[in-house]
C-alpha positions as CSV (number, residue, x, y, z in Angstrom):
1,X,-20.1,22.0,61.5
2,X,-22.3,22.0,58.2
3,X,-19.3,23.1,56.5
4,X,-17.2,20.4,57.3
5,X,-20.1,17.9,56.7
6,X,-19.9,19.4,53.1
7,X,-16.1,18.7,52.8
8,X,-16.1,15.2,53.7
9,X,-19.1,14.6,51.6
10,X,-17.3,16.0,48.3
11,X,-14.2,14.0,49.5
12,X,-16.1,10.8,49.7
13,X,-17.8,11.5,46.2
14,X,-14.3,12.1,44.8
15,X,-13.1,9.0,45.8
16,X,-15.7,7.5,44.8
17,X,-15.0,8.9,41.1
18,X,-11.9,8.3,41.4
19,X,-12.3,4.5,42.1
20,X,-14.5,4.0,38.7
21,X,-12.2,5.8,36.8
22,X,-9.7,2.9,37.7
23,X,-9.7,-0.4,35.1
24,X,-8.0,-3.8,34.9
25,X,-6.2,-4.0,31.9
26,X,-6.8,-7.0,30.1
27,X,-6.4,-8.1,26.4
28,X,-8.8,-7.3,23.7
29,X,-11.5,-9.2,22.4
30,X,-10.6,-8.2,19.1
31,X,-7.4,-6.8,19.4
32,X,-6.9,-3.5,17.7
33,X,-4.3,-3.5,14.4
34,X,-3.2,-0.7,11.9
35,X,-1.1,-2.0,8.3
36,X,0.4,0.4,5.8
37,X,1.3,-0.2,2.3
38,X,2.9,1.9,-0.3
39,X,1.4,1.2,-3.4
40,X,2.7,3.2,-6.3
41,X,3.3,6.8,-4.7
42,X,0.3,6.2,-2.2
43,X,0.3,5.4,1.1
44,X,-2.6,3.3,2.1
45,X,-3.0,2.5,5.8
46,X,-5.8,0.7,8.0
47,X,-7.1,0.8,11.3
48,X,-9.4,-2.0,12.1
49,X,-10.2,-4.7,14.7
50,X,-9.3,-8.2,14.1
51,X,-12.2,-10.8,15.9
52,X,-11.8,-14.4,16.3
53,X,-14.2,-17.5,15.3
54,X,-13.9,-19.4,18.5
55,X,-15.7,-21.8,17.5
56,X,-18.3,-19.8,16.0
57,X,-19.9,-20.5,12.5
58,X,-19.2,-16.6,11.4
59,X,-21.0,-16.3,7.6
60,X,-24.6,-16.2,7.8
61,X,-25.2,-16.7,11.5
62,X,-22.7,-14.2,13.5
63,X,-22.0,-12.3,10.7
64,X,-25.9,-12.4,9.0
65,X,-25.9,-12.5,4.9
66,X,-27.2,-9.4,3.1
67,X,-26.2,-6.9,6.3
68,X,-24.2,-4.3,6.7
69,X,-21.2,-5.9,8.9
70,X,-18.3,-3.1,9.9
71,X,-15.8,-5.6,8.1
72,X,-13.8,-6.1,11.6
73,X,-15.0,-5.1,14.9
74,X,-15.6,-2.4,17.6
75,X,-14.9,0.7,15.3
76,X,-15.7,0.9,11.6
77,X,-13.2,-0.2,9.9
78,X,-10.8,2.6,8.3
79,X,-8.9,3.1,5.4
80,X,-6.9,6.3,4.6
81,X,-5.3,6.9,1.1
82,X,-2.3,9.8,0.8
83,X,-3.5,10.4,-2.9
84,X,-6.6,10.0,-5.1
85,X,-6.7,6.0,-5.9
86,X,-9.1,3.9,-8.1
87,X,-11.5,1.8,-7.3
88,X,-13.6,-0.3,-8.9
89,X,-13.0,2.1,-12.2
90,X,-14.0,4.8,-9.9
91,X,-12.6,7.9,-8.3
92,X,-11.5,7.8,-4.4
93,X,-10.5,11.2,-3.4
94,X,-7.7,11.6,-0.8
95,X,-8.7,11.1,2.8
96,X,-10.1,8.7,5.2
97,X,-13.3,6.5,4.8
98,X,-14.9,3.0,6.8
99,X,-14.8,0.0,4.9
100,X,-18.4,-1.9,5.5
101,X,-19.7,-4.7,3.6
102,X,-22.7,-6.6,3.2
103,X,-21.7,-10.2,2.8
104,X,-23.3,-12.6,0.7
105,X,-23.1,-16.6,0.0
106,X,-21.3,-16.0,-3.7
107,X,-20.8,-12.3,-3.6
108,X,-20.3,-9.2,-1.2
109,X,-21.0,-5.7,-1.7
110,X,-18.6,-3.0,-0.5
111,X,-18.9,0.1,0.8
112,X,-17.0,2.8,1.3
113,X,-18.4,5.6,3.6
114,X,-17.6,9.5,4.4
115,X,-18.5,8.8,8.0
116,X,-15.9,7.3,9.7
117,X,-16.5,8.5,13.7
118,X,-19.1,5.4,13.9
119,X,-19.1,2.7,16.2
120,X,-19.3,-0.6,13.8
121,X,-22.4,0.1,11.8
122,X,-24.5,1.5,14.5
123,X,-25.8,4.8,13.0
124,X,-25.1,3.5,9.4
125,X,-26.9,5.3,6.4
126,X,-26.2,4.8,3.3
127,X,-26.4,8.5,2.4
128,X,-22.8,8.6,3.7
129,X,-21.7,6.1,0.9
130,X,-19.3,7.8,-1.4
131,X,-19.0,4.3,-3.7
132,X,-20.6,0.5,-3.3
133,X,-19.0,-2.2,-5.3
134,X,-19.3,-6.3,-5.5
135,X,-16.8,-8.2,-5.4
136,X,-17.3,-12.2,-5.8
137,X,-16.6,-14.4,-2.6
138,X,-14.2,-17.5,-2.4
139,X,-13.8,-20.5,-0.4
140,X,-10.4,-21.0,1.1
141,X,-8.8,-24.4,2.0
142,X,-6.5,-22.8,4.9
143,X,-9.3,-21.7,7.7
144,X,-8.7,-18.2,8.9
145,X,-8.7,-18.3,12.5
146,X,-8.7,-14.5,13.4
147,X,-10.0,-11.9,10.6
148,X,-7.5,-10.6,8.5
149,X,-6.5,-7.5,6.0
150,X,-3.8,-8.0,3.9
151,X,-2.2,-6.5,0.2
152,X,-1.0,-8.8,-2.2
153,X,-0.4,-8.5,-6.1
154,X,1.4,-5.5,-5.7
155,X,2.8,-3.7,-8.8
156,X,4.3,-0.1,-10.0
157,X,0.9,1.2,-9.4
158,X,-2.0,-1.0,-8.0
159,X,-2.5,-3.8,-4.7
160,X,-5.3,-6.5,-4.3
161,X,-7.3,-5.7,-1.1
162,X,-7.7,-9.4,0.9
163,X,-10.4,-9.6,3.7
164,X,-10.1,-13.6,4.8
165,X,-11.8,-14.7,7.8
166,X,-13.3,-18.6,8.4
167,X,-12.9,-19.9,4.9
168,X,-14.0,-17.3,3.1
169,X,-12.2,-14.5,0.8
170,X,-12.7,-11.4,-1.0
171,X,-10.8,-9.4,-2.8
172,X,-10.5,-6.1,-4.4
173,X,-8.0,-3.9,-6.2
174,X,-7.3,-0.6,-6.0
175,X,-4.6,1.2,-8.7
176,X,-2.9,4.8,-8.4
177,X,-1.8,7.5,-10.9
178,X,2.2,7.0,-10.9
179,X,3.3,7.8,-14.6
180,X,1.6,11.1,-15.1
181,X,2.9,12.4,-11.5
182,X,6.5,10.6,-12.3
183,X,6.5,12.3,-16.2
184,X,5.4,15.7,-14.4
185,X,8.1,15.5,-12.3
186,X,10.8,14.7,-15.3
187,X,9.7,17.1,-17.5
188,X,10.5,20.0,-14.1
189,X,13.9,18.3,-12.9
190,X,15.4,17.5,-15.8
191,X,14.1,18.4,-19.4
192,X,12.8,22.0,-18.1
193,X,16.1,22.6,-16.2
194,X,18.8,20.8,-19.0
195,X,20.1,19.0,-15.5
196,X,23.5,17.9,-15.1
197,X,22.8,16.2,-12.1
198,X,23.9,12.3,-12.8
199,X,21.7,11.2,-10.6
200,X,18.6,12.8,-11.7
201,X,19.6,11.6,-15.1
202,X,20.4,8.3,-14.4
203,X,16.7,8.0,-12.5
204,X,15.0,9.8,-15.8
205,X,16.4,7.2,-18.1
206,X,15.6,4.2,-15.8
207,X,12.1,5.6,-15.9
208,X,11.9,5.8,-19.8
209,X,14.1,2.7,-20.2
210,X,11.5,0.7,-18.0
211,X,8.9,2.1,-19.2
212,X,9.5,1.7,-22.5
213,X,9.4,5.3,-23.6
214,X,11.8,7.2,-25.6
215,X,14.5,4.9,-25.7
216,X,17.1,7.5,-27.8
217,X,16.2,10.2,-25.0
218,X,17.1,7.4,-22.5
219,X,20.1,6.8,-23.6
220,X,21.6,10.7,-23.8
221,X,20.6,10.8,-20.6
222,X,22.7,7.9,-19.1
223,X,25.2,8.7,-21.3
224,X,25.6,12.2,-19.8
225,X,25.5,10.4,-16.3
226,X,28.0,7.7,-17.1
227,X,29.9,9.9,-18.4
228,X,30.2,13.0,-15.7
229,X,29.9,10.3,-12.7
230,X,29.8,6.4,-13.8
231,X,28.8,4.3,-11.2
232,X,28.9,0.4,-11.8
233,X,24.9,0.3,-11.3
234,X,24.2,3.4,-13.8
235,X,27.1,1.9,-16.1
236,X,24.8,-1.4,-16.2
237,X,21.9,0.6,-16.9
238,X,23.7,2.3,-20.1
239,X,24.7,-1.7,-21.3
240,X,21.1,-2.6,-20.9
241,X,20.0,0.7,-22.8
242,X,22.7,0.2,-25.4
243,X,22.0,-3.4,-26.0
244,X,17.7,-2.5,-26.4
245,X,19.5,0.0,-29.4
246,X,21.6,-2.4,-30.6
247,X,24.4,-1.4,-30.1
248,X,26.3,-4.6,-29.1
249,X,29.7,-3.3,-29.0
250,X,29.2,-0.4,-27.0
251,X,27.1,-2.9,-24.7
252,X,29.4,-5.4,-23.7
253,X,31.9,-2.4,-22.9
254,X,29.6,-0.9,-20.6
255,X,28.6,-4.1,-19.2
256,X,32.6,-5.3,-18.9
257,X,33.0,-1.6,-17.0
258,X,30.3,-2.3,-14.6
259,X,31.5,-5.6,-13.6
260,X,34.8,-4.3,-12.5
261,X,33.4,-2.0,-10.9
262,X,31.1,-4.0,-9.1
263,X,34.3,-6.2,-8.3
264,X,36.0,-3.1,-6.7
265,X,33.1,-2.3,-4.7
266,X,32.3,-5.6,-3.5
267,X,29.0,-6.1,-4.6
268,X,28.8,-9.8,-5.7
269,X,25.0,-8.6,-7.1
270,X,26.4,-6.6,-9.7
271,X,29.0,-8.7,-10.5
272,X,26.2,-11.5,-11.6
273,X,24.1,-9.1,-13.0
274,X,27.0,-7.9,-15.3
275,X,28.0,-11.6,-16.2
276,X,24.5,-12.6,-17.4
277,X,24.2,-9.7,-19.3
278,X,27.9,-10.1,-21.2
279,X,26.2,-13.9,-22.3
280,X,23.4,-12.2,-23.0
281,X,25.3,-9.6,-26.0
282,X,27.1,-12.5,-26.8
């Protein structure tokens, strides 16, 4: 009998488990939101939570001036960067940090911690910090209904940061290292091993070409790809090199070969391409 008392005693507590283990599913408060950018050779992502005003008055009354705010909601904030990036003239390594700030009327300061497994900013400490910043705060015309992170002003090798939320904006920038890594890897595929791959040439020279390195080297190099495999978009490349040499004649040759080859293939991008750049030598 006491036996049996036991086993519907652990049944009823099991059900009883079972039944707060059960939730309604219902929509976030701040719904959760992850972006990625490639910026340079880096991938930059983010994890954050994106809160709402609500008719709220967020800047120095939800969100108090001159405290530490997670920059979001429910969990810090997180960035992770694939490589070492820059920030603020300083060195981030590789890896994963939360983004906090401490807003302020005309200027914020931002932090970037080692901690990331915190819940907002409870259990903050500044001993995490691996770098603080400022960063001067804008007015916006648009109102930001819901908090956002965005990147904007991208280039070969650096993104603006944009936190908007109510009318007010920050930004900051972070850069990478491209043309070291990109040179490394020229110098190993294709000056170290004398490549005859066309490709690989052809993407050497647009690297010096654009880059505005050694413009002679460049041009052996698409030359040697034009020449094994000619393809109308390498052919326009050699035109483009050739005309920066001055070499006119041999320019509008290239260019005229590209364009009819462009025709073949169908590719009306080309084609234009090929017909500004003939006006261009001429």
């Amino acid at each position: 009998m006491q036996n049996k008392f036991k086993l519907i005693l652990l049944a009823f507590l099991f059900a009883g488990f079972t039944g707060f283990a059960q939730q309604i599913q219902m929509p976030q408060a701040s719904p959760s939101a992850k972006i990625a950018q490639q910026v340079g050779l880096t991938q930059v992502t983010v994890d954050y939570s994106r809160p709402s005003t609500k008719g709220r008055k967020i800047f120095g009354e939800l969100v108090p001036y001159g405290e530490v705010w997670r920059t979001g909601a429910n969990s810090a904030t997180i960035f992770n960067f694939s490589t070492e990036v820059m920030i603020d003239g300083k060195k981030v390594p590789a890896g994963s940090y939360a983004l906090y700030s401490i807003p302020g009327k005309s200027v914020w300061t931002m932090v970037l911690s080692k901690n990331t497994q915190l819940w907002g900013s409870i259990g903050y400490s500044a001993s995490d910090d691996l770098l603080r910043w400022t960063v001067p705060a804008s007015k916006t015309s648009k109102k930001y209904e819901t908090f956002e992170i965005s990147f904007n002003k991208l280039t070969d090798n650096s993104a603006d940061v944009s936190l908007k939320w109510e009318q007010t904006r920050v930004d900051f920038t972070l850069t990478t290292e491209v043309d070291p890594i990109v040179m490394a890897d020229i110098q190993k595929q294709v000056i170290d091993t004398k490549t005859t791959n066309p490709a690989l040439l052809y993407q050497a020279a647009s690297y010096y070409f654009t880059n505005n390195k050694d413009l002679p080297q460049a041009y052996e190099w698409i030359k040697a790809s034009t020449d094994s495999d000619p393809k109308y978009w390498t052919m326009h490349l050699r035109a483009k090199i050739e005309l920066a040499m001055g070499l006119k004649t041999d320019a509008l040759e290239s260019a005229n070969k590209s364009k009819a080859m462009a025709m073949e293939a169908k590719n009306p991008d080309y084609v234009g391409l090929n017909e500004r750049l003939v006006k261009t030598i001429k």
